[in-house]
C-alpha positions in Angstrom: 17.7 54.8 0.4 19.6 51.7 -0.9 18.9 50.2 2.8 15.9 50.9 3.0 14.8 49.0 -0.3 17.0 46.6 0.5 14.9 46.0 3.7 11.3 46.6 1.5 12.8 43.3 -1.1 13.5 41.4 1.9 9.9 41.4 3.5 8.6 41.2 0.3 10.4 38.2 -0.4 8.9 36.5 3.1 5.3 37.4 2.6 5.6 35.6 -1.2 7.1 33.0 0.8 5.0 32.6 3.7 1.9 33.3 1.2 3.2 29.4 -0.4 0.1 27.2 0.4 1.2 23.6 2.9 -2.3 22.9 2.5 -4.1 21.3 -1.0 -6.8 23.8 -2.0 -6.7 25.6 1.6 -8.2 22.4 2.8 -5.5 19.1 2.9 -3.0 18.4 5.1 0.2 19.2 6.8 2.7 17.8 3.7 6.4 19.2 4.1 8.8 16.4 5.2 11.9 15.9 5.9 14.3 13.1 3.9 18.0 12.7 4.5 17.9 12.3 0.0 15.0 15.2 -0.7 16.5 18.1 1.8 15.9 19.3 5.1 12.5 20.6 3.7 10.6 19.5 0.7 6.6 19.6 -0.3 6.7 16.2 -2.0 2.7 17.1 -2.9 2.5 20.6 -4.3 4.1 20.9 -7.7 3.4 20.7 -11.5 3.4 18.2 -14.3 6.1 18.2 -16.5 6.3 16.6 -19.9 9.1 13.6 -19.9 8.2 10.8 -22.9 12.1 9.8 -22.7 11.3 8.3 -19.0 7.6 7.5 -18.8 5.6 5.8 -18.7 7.6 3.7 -16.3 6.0 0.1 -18.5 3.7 -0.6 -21.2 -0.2 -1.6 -19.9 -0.6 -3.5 -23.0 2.8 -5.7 -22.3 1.4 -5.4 -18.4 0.2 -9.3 -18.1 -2.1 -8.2 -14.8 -4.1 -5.1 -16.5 -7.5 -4.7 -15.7 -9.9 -3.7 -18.8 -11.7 -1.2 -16.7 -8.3 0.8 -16.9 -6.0 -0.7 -19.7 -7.7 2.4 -22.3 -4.7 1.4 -24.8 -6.2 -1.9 -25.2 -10.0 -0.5 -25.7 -8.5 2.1 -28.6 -7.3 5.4 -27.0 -4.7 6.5 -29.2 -3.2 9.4 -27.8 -0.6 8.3 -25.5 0.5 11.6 -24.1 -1.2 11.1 -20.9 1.2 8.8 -20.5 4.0 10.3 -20.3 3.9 13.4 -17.9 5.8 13.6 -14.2 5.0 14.9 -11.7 7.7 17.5 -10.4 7.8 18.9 -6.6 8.8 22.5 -5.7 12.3 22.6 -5.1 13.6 18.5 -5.0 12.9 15.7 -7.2 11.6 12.5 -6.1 13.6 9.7 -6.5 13.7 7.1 -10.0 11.5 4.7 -9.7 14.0 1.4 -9.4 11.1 -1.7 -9.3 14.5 -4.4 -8.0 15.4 -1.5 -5.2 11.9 -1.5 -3.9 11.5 -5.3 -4.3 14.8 -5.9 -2.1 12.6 -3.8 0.4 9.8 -6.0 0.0 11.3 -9.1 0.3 9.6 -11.2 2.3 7.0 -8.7 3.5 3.5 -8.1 2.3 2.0 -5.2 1.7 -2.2 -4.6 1.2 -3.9 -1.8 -0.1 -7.7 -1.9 1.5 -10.5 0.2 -0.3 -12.4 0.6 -3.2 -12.1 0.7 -7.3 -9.9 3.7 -6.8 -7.3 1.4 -4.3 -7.4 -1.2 -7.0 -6.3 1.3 -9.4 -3.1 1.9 -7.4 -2.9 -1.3 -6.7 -2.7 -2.7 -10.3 -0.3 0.2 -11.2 2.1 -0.8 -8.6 2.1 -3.9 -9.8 2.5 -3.6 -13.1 5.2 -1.2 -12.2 7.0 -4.0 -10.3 6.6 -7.0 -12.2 8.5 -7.0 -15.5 11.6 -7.1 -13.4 10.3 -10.1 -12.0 11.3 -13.8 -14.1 7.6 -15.4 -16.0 7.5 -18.1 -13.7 8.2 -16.6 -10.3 5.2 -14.1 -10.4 1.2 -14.6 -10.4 -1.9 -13.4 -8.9 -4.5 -15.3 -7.6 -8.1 -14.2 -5.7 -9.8 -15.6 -3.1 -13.7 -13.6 -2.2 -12.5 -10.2 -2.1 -8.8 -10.9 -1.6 -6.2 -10.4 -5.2 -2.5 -11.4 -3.9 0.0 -10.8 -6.4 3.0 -12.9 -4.9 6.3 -11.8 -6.3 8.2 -15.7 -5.4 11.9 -15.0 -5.6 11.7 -12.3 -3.5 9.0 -13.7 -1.3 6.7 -10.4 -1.3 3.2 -10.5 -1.5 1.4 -7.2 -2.9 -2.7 -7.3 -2.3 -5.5 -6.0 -2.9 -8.2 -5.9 -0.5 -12.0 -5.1 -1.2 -13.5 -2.9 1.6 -15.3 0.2 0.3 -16.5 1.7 3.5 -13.8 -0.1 5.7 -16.6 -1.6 8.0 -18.6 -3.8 7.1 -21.4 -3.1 4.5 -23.9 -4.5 1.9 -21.4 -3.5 -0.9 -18.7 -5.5 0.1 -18.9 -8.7 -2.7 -15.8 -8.1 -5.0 -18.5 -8.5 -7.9 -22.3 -8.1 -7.4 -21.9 -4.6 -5.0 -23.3 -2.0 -7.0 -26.6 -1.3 -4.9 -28.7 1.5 -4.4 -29.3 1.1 -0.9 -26.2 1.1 1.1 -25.7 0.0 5.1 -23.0 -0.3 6.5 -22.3 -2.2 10.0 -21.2 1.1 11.7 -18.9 -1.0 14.8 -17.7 -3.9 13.0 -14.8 -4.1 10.9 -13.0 -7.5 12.2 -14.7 -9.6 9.3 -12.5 -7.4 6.6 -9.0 -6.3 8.9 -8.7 -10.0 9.6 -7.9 -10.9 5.9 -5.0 -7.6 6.5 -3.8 -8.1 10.0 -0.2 -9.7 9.1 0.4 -7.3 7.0 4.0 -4.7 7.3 2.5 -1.8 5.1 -1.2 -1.0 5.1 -2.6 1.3 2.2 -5.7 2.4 3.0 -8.2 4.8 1.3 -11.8 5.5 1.3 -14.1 8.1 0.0 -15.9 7.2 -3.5 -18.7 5.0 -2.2 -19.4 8.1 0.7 -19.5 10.8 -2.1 -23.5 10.5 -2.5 -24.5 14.1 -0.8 -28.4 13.3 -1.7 -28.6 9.9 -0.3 -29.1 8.9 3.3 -26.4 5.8 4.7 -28.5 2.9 6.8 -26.4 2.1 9.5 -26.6 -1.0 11.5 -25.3 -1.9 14.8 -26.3 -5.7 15.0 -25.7 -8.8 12.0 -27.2 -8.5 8.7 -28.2 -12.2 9.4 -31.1 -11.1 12.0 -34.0 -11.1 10.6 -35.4 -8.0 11.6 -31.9 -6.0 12.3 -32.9 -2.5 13.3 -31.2 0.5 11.6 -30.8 4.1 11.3 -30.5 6.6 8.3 -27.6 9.3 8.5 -26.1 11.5 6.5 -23.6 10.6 4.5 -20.7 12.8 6.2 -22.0 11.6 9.4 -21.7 7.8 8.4 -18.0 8.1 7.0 -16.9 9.3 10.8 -18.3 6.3 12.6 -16.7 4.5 9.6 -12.9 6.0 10.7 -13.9 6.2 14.1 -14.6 1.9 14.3 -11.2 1.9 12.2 -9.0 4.0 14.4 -10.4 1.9 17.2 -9.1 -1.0 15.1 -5.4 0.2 14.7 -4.9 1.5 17.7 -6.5 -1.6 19.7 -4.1 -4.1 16.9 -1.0 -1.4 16.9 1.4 -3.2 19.7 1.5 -6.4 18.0 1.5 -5.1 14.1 4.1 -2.5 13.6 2.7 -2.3 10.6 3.6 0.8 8.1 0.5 2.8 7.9 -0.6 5.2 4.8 -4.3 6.7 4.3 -4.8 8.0 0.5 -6.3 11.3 0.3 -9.4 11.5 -2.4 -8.9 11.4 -6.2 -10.6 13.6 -7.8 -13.4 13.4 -11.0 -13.5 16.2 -13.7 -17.2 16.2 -15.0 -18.2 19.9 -15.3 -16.0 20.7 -18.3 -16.6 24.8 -17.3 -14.8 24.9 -14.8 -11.4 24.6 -17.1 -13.4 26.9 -19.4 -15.1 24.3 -21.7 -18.9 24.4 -22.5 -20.6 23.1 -19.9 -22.0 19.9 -21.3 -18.4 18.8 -21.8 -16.6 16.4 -18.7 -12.8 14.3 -19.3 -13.9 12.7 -22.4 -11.5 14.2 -25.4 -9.0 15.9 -23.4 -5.2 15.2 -23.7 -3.6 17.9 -21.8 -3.8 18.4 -18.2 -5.4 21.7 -15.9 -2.2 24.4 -16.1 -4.2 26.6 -13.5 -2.2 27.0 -10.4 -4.1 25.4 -7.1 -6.9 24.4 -9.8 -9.9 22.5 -7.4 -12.9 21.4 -8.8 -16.5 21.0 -7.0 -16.4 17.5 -7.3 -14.0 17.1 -4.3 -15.3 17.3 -1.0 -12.5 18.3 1.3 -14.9 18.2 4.3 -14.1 14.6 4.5 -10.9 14.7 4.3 -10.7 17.3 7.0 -11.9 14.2 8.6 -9.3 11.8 8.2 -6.8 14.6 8.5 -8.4 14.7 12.3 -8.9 10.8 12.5 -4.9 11.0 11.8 -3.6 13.3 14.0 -5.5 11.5 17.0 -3.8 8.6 16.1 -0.4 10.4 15.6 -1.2 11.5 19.2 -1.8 8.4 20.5 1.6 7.3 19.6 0.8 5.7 16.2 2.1 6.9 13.2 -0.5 7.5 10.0 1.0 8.9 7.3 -1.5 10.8 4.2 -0.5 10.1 1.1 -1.6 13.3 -0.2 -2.6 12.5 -4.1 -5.6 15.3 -4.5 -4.3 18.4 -5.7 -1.5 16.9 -8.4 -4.7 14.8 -9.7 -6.8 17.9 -9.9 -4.6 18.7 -12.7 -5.4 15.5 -14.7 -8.3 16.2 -16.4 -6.3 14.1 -19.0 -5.7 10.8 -17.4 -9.0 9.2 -16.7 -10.3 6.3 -19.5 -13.3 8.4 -20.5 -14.7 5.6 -23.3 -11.9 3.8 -23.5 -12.3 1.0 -21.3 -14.7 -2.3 -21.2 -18.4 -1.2 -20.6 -20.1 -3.5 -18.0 -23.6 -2.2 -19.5 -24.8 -2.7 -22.9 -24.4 0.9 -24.2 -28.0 3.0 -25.4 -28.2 4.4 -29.4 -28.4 7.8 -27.2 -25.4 7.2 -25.1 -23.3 6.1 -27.9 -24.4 9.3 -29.7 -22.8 11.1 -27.0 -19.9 10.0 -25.9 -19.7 12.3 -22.7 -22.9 10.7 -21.5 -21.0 7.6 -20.3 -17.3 8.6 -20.3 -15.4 7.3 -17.3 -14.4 10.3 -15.3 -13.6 8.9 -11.8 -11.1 5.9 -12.2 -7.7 6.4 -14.0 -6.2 4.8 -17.1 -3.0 3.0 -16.7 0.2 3.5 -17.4 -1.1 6.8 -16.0 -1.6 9.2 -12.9 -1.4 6.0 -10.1 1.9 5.4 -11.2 2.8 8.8 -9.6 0.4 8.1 -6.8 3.1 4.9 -6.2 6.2 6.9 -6.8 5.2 8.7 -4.1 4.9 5.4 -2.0 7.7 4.6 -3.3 9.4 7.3 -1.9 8.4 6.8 1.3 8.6 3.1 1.7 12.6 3.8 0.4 13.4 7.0 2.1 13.6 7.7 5.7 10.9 10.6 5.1 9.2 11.8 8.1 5.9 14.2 8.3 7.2 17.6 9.6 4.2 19.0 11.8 3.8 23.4 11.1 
């Protein structure tokens, strides 16, 4: 008898085991690796938040010369700073301290470009606030040029970028200012006018999905100049546009991979929380007033559409069979959790603000983007990690 429930524990124990998800939501990707610090096996991306105000946030955003006022909600009057100060904690290994002078050292004299939208600037700006205290007044600035910000860390000779490229290709939304338009088209074969301004780069951060997340609108996609005068286009789907998007842009890398060697990461999508239900909150409720972030276990909300990132996830592993190596940063399910960490009204409004909007406050509350200090800082720890470690994607 004592054998036999011996035996019943042990199978038990390997169904609970084998029952652990590797996938975000059922839907992600492949994200156990392997890291001679974290162990022979470790899920960097399937965790929970745990409360640490003695280590974070990792800097201040109002002492953070470079912040943005479209994230810096300090500055614009939130108050509660507990969003702040959560980390994020993997199952069964910790990642590594954040050590800004470590991951400069590796930098030095290298550059490194995120290429995207809003979202990729909001990492972008987090890693460099993260980065640039250690680094003396006068060695350190950031300049732009069109749709180009270069923060150039001197002493170390280490350039960190941003790169403005919504849909990757070519499109009609791709002025760094004046590209909020209704009608979008996008140049579905050409994408040399934006990887030119990224080709010398040694690590490539790439994401897109925001400006694709439009399931009632139709993309117009082109396949001549926008400088004809009677250029000729088609209207697809929106799903249907993003693939010839990362089908023109895995042509790209692998047509540009023998003389790059570039390090190669795709962000997976960040989610929005707007349908306040679905963490049990009335249903006319969204991000704005909440300080505490999602405790349900595997928590997705309808917002994300994993459909296209089963996309990249295939774009990806065609590349990885081709011989080049892209690896997913895989930031969507620990963001699920965050329905804390976006700057609801706390950031600068672009629009002058209606007596009915600012009578409700959920009407215009920022629910995509993400304040800083905040959840990009983990987003870069996780870079971090990898850009430090010799972590490698273990395939199931």
């Amino acid at each position: 008898m004592l054998l036999l429930a011996v035996v019943f524990m042990v199978i038990i124990f390997a169904l609970s085991f084998s029952a652990i998800p590797n996938k975000v939501g059922d839907h992600g990707y492949v994200t156990k690796v392997a890291d001679d610090e974290l162990g022979p096996k470790c899920d960097l991306f399937v965790g929970n938040w745990v409360y640490d105000d003695s280590n974070h946030p990792l800097y201040s955003g109002l002492a953070c010369p470079f912040m943005i006022d479209e994230v810096a909600c300090d500055k614009y009057g939130r108050n509660d700073v507990k969003y702040q100060q959560w980390r994020w904690q993997p199952h069964g290994c910790d990642l590594p301290r954040f050590d800004a002078k470590k991951l400069l050292n590796r930098l030095r004299n290298q550059r490194l470009v995120f290429v995207g939208d809003s979202l990729n600037r909001n990492q972008w700006l987090s890693f460099v606030c993260m980065v640039e205290s250690s680094i003396s007044h006068d060695q350190k600035n950031i300049t732009q040029k069109g749709s180009l910000r270069s923060f150039k860390a001197q002493e170390y000779n280490a350039t960190i970028d941003f790169y403005w490229s919504p849909l990757l290709v070519e499109s009609n939304c791709d002025h760094p200012i004046n590209h909020r338009v209704s009608s979008r088209i996008m140049r579905a074969n050409s994408i040399e006018a934006h990887a030119k301004n990224w080709r010398n780069a040694d690590i490539l951060v790439f994401n897109s999905y925001l400006w694709w997340k439009k399931p009632r609108m139709k993309m117009k996609v082109m396949y001549n100049s926008f400088d004809e005068q009677h250029g000729s286009y088609q209207e697809v789907e929106m799903v249907q546009a993003f693939e010839l998007a990362l089908k023109t842009w895995s042509d790209w890398l692998q047509l540009n991979k023998e003389s790059t060697g570039t390090q190669l990461y795709y962000v997976s999508l960040s989610p929005t929380h707007v349908w306040g239900e679905e963490w049990g909150m009335p249903n006319n409720h969204n991000c704005y007033n909440e300080s505490e972030p999602i405790n349900i276990e595997g928590y997705t909300g309808r917002g994300s559409d994993y459909t296209m990132m089963r996309i990249v996830e295939s774009t990806v592993e065609n590349l990885r069979n081709k011989g080049l190596n892209v690896k997913i940063l895989n930031i969507t399910q620990l963001s699920e959790y965050r329905k804390d960490g976006h700057p609801s009204i706390y950031r600068k409004q672009w629009d002058t603000l209606s007596e009915d909007q600012l009578a409700d406050p959920t009407s215009y509350a920022d629910c995509t983007h993400w304040c800083l200090p905040g959840v990009p800082d983990v987003w870069n720890e996780l870079l971090y990690t990898y850009i430090i470690s010799n972590v490698q994607i273990l395939r199931s």
